[in-house]
DRENDO-1510 file (C-alpha; in Angstrom, 1 decimal, always signed):
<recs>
REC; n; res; u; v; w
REC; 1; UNK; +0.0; +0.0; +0.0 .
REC; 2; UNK; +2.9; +2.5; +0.8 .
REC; 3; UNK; +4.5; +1.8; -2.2 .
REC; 4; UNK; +1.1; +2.3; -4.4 .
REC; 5; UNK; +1.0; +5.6; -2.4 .
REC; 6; UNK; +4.8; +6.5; -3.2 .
REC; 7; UNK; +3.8; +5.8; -6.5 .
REC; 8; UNK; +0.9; +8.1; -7.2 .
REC; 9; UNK; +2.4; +11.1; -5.8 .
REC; 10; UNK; +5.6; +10.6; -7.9 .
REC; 11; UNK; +3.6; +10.3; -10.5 .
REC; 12; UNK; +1.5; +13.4; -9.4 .
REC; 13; UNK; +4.5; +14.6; -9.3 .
REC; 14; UNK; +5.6; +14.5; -12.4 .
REC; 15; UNK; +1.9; +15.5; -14.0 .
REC; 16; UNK; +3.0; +18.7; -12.0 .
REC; 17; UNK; +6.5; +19.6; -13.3 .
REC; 18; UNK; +5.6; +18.7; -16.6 .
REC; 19; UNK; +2.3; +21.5; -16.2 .
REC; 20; UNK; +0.0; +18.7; -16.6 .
REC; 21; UNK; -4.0; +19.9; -16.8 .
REC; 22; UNK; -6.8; +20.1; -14.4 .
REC; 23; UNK; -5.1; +20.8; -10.5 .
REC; 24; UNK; -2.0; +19.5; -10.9 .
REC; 25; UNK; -0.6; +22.8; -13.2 .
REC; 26; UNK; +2.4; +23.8; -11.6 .
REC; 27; UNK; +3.6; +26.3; -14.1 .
REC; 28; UNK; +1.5; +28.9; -16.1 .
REC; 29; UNK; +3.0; +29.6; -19.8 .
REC; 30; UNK; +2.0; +30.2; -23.0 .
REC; 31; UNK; +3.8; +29.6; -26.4 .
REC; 32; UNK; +3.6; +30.5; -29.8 .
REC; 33; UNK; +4.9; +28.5; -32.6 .
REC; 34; UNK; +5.3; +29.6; -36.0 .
REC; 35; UNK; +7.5; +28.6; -39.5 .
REC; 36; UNK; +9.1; +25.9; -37.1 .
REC; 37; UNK; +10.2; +28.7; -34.4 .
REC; 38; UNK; +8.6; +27.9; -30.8 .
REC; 39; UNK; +8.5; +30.5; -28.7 .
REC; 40; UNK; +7.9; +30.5; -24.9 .
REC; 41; UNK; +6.6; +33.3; -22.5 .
REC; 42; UNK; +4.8; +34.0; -19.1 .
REC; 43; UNK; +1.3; +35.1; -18.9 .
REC; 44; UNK; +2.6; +38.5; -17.9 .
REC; 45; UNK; +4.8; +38.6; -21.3 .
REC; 46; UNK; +2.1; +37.4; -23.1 .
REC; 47; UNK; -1.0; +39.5; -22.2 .
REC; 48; UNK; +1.3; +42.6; -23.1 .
REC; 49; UNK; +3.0; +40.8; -26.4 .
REC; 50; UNK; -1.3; +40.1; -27.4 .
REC; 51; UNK; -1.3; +44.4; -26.5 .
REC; 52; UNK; +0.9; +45.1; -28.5 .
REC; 53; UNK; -0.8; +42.9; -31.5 .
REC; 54; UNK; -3.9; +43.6; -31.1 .
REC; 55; UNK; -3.2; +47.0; -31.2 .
REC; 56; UNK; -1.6; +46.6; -34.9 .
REC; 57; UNK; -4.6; +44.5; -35.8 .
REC; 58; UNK; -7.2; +47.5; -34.5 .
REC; 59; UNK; -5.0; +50.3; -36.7 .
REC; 60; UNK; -5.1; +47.5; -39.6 .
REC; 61; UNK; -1.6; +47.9; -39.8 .
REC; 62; UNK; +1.2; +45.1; -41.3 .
REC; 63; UNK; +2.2; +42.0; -39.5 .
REC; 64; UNK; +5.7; +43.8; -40.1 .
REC; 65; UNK; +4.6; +46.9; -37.5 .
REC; 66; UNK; +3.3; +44.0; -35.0 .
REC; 67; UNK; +7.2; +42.6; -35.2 .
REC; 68; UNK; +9.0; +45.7; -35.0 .
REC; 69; UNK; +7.7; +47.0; -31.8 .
REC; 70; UNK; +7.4; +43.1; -30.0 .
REC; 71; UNK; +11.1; +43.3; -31.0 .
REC; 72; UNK; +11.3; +46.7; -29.5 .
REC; 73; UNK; +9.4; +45.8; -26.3 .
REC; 74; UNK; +11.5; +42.4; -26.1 .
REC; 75; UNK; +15.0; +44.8; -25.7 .
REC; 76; UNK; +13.3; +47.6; -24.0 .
REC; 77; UNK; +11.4; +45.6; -21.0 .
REC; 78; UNK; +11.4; +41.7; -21.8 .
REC; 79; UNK; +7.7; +42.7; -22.5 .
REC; 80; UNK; +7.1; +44.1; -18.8 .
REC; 81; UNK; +5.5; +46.7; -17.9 .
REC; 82; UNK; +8.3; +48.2; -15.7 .
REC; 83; UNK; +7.8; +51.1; -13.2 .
REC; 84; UNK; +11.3; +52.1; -13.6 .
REC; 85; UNK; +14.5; +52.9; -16.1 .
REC; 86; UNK; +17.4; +54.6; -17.0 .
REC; 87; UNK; +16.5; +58.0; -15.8 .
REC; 88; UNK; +12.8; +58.8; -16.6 .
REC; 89; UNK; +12.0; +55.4; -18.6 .
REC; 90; UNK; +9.1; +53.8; -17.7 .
REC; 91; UNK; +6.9; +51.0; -19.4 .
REC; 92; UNK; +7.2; +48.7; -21.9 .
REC; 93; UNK; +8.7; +50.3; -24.5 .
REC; 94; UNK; +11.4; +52.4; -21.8 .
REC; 95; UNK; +9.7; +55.9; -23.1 .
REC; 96; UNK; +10.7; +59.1; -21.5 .
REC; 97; UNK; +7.9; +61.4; -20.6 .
REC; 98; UNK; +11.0; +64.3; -20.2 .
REC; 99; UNK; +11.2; +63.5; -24.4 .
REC; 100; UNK; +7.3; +64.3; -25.0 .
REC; 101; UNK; +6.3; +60.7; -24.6 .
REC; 102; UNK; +3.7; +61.6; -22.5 .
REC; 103; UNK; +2.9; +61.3; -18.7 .
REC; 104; UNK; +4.2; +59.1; -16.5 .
REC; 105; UNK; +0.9; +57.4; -16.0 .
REC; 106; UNK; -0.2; +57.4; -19.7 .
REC; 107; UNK; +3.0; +55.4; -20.4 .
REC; 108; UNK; +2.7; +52.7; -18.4 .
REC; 109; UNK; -0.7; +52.0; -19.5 .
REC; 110; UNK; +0.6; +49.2; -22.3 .
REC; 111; UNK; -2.4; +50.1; -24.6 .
REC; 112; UNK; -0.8; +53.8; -24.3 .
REC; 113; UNK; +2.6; +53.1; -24.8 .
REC; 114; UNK; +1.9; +50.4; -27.7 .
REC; 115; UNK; -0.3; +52.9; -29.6 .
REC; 116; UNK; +2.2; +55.7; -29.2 .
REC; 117; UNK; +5.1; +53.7; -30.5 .
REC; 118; UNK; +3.3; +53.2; -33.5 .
REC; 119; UNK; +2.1; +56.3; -33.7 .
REC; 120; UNK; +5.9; +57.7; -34.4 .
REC; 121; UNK; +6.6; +54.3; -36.2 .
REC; 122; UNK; +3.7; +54.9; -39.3 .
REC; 123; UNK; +5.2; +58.4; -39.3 .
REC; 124; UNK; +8.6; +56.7; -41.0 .
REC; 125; UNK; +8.0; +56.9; -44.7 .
REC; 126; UNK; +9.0; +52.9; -45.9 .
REC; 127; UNK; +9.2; +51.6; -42.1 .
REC; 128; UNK; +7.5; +48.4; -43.2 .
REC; 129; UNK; +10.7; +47.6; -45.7 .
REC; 130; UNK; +13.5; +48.5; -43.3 .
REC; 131; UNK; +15.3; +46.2; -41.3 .
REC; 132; UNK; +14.0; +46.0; -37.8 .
REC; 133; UNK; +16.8; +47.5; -36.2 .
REC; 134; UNK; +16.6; +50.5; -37.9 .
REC; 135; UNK; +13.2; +50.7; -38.0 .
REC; 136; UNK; +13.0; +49.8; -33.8 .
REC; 137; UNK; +16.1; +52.7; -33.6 .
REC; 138; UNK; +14.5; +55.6; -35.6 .
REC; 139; UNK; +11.4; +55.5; -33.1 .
REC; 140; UNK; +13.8; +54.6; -30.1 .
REC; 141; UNK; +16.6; +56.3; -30.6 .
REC; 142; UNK; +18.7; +53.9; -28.2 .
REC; 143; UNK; +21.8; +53.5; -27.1 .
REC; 144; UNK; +22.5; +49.9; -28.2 .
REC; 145; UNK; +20.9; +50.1; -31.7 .
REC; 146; UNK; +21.8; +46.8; -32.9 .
REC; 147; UNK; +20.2; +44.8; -29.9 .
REC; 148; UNK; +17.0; +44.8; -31.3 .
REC; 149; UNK; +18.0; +42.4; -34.2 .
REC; 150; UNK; +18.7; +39.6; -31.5 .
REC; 151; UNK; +14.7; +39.6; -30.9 .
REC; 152; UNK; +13.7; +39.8; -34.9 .
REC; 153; UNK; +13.3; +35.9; -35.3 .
REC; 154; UNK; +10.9; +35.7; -31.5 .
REC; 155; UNK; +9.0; +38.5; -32.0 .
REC; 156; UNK; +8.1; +37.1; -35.7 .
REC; 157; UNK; +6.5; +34.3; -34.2 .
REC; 158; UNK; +4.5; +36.6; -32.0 .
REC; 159; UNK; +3.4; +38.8; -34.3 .
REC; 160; UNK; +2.3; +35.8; -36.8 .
REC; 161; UNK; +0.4; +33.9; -34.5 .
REC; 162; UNK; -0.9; +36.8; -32.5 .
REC; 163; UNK; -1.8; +38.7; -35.5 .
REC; 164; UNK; -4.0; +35.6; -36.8 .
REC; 165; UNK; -1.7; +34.8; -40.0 .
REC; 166; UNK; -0.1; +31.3; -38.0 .
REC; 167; UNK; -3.8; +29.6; -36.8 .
REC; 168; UNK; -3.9; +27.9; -33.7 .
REC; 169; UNK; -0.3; +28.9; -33.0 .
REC; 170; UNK; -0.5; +30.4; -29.8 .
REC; 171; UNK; -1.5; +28.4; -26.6 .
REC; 172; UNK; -1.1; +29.1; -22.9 .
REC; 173; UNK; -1.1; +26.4; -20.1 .
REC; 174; UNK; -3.2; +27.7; -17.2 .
REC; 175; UNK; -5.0; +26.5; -14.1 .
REC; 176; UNK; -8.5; +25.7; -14.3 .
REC; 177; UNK; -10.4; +29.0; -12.7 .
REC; 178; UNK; -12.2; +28.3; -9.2 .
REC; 179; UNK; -14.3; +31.7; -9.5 .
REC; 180; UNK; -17.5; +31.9; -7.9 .
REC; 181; UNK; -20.8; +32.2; -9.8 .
REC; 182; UNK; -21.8; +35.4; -10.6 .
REC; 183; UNK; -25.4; +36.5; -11.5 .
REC; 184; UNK; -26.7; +38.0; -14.5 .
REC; 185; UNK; -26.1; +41.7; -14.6 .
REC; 186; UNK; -28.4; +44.1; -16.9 .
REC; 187; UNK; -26.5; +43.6; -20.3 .
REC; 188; UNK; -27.7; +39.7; -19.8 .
REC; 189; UNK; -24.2; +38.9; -18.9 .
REC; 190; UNK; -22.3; +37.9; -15.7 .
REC; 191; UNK; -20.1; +40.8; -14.5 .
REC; 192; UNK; -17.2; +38.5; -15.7 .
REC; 193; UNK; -18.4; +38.0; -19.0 .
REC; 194; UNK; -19.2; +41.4; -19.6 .
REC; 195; UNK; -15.3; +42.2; -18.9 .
REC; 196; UNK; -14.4; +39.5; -21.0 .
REC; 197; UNK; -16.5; +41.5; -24.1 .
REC; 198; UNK; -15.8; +45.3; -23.3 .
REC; 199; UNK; -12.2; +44.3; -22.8 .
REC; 200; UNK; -11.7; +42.8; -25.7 .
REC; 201; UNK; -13.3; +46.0; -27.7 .
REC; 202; UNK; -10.7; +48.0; -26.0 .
REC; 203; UNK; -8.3; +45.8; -27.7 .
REC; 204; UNK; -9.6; +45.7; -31.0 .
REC; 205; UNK; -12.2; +48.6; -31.7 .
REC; 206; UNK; -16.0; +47.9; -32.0 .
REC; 207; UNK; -17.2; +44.2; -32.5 .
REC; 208; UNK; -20.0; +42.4; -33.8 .
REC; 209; UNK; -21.0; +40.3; -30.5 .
REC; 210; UNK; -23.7; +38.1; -29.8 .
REC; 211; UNK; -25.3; +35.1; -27.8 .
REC; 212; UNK; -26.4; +37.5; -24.5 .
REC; 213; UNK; -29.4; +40.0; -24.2 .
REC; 214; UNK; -30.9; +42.1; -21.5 .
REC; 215; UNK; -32.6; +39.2; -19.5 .
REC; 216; UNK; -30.6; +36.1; -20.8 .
REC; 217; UNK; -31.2; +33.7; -23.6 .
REC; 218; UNK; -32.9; +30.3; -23.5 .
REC; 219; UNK; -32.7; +29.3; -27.3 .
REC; 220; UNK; -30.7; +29.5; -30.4 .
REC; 221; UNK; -27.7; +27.2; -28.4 .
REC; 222; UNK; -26.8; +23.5; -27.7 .
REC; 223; UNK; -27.9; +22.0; -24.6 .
REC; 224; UNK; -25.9; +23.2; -21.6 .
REC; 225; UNK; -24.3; +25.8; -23.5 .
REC; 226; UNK; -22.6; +28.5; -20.8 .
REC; 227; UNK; -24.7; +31.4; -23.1 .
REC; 228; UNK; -28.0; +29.8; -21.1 .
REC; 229; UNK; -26.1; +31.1; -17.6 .
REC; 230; UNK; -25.0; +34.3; -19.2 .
REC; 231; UNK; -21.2; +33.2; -19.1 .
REC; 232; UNK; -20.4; +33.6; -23.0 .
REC; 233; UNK; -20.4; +35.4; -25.8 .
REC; 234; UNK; -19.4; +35.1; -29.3 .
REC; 235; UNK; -17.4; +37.4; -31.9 .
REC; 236; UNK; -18.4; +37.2; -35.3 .
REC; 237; UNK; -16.3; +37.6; -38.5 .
REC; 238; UNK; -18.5; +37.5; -41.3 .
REC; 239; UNK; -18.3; +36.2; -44.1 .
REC; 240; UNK; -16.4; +33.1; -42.8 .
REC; 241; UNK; -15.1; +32.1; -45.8 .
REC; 242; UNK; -13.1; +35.6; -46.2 .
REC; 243; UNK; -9.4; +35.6; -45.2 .
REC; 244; UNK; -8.9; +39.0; -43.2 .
REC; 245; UNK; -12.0; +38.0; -41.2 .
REC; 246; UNK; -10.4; +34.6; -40.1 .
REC; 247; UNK; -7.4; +36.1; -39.3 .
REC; 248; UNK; -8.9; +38.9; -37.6 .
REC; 249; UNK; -11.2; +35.8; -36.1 .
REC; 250; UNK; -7.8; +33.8; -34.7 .
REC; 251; UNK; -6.4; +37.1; -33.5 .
REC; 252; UNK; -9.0; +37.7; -31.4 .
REC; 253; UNK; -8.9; +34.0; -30.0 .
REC; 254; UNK; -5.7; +34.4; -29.9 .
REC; 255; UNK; -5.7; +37.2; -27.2 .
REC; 256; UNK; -8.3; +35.7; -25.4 .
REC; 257; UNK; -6.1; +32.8; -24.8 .
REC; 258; UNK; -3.1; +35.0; -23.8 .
REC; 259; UNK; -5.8; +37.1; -21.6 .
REC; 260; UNK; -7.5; +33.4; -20.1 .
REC; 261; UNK; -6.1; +34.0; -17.0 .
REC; 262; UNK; -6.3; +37.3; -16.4 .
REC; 263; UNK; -9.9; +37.4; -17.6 .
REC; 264; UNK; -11.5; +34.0; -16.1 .
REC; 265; UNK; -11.6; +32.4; -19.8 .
REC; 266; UNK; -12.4; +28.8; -19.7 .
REC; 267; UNK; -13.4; +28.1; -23.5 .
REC; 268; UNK; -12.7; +29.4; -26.8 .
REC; 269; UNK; -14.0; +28.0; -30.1 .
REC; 270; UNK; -13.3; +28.9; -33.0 .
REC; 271; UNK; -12.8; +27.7; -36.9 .
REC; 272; UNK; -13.2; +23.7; -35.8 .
REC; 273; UNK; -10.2; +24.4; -32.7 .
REC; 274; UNK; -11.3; +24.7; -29.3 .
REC; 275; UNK; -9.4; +25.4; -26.2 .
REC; 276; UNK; -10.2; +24.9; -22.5 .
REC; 277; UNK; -8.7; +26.1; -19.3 .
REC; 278; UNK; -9.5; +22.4; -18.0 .
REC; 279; UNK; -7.3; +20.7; -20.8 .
REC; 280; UNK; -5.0; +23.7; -21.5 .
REC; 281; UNK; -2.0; +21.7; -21.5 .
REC; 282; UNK; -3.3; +19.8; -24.7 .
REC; 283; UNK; -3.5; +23.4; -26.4 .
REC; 284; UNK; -6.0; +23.7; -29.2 .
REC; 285; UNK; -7.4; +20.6; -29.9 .
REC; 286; UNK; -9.9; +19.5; -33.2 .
REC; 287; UNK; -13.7; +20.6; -32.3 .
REC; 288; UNK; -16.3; +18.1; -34.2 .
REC; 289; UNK; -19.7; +19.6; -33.5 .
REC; 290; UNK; -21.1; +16.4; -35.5 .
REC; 291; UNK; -23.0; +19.1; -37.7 .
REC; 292; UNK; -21.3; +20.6; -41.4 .
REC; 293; UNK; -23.3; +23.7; -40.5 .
REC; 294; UNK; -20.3; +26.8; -40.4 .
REC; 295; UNK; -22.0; +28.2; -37.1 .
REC; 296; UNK; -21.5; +25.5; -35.3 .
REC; 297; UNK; -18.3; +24.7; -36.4 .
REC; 298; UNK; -17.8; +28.1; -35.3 .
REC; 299; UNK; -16.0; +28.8; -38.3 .
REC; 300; UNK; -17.8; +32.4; -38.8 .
REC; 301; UNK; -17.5; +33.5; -34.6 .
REC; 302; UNK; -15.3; +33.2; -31.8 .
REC; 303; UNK; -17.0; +31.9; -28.9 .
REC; 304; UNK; -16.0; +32.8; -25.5 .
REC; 305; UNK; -17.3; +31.6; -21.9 .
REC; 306; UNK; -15.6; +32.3; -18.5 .
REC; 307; UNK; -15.9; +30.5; -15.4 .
REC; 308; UNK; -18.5; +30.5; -12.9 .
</recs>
């Protein structure tokens, strides 16, 4: 019997060192993984590195923008939002409100500071041709201006996956939420699922959201669906079969996923790909709804539910 026991907990063990699923998650990460590259970050890295994305995505600029400032942020603050610098830098991108970057507050809001970099960036005439270095420099103006070719090849990845051009490539391994039920609020939502949709407009500009109205829903949904307890919503991108939409689509998944744990995300579906806080560890796994119909394949929204 002592030996049985031995053996369960080594093997509990090693469910927990490897950031196995359900309660045995030892370590939260995420990862992206793109033209063979693997990439691996914490959740703190990766809700700012899904900032500084989305915010590329809402200004419908080039994947190319998205890598030079996840390069920048890489050598500026290993994508942290720092309260501290050489001399006045703060933030993410080490900007100096002494050199007109703004205040001290607004740059250390990462939404701020992301939109702000690229707000000088666009202003380079031919930004989206130039190497990264010199692009990252001309905005930066840093002392070390070759550093920021050591993070070209990572922030790539990031800004494919996290942009929605490299589907299903970015994944993080969390622990299943234990947040108390919440009750409907006036929207028809749960206060947590209501964050969940006016954060994600914040990220990426007005949306076409559904599945929720003032006094819940009881039809249009599977049986047991979390839309029925006001605990989801879903994102459309219409028409499905168009390619900026499904990018746009797996961007927005994507930064849920980045967001999961921050946010209280439990599920995301999207384009025949779910992924769960439960099995996060598996990453985004096939979702067969047994049905051809697009909807619920979810191939033309992103669903969204939180826990509770």
């Amino acid at each position: 019997m002592a030996v049985l026991a031995a053996s369960v907990l080594a093997a509990a063990t090693w469910v927990w060192w490897q950031g196995g699923i359900g309660p045995f998650v030892g370590r939260e990460s995420c990862t992206a993984v793109a033209g063979g590259r693997t990439v691996s970050l914490d959740p703190e890295q990766a809700g700012n590195a899904a900032t500084i994305a989305s915010a590329a995505v809402r200004r419908d600029l080039p994947a190319r923008a998205a890598t030079i400032a996840l390069a920048t942020a890489y050598q500026e603050s290993d994508l942290r939002n720092l309260d501290y610098g050489d001399r006045d830098s703060l933030g993410l991108f080490q900007q100096r409100p002494s050199q007109g970057w703004g205040s001290a507050e607004q740059v250390l809001d990462p939404s701020y500071a992301t939109n702000a970099f690229y707000d000088a960036l666009v202003r380079l005439d031919g930004y989206a041709a130039m190497p990264v270095t010199e692009a990252a420099q001309a905005v930066q103006r840093s002392g070390f201006p070759q550093a920021y070719a050591a993070h070209e090849a990572d922030a790539r990845v990031l800004a494919s996956t996290l942009t929605g051009y490299s589907t299903a490539g970015f994944s993080c391994t969390v622990r299943p939420s234990s947040l108390p039920a919440e009750e409907m609020g006036p929207r028809g939502l749960t206060p947590r699922a209501a964050t969940v949709a006016d954060t994600l407009e914040g990220a990426f500009g007005n949306l076409p959201l559904g599945g929720f109205a003032p006094g819940g829903v009881d039809t249009g949904h599977v049986a047991g669906s979390a839309h029925y307890d006001a605990r989801a919503v879903d994102v459309f991108f219409r028409p499905y079969g168009d390619p900026d939409q499904r990018r746009r689509g797996w961007a927005a998944a994507h930064w849920l996923v980045a967001r999961a744990d921050q946010l209280g995300v439990a599920t995301v579906i999207y384009d025949d790909r779910i992924w769960t806080a439960r099995r996060s560890a598996e990453g985004w796994r096939p979702y067969d709804p047994g049905s051809a119909d697009p909807v619920l394949r979810h191939l033309d929204h992103v669903h969204v539910d939180v826990a509770g």
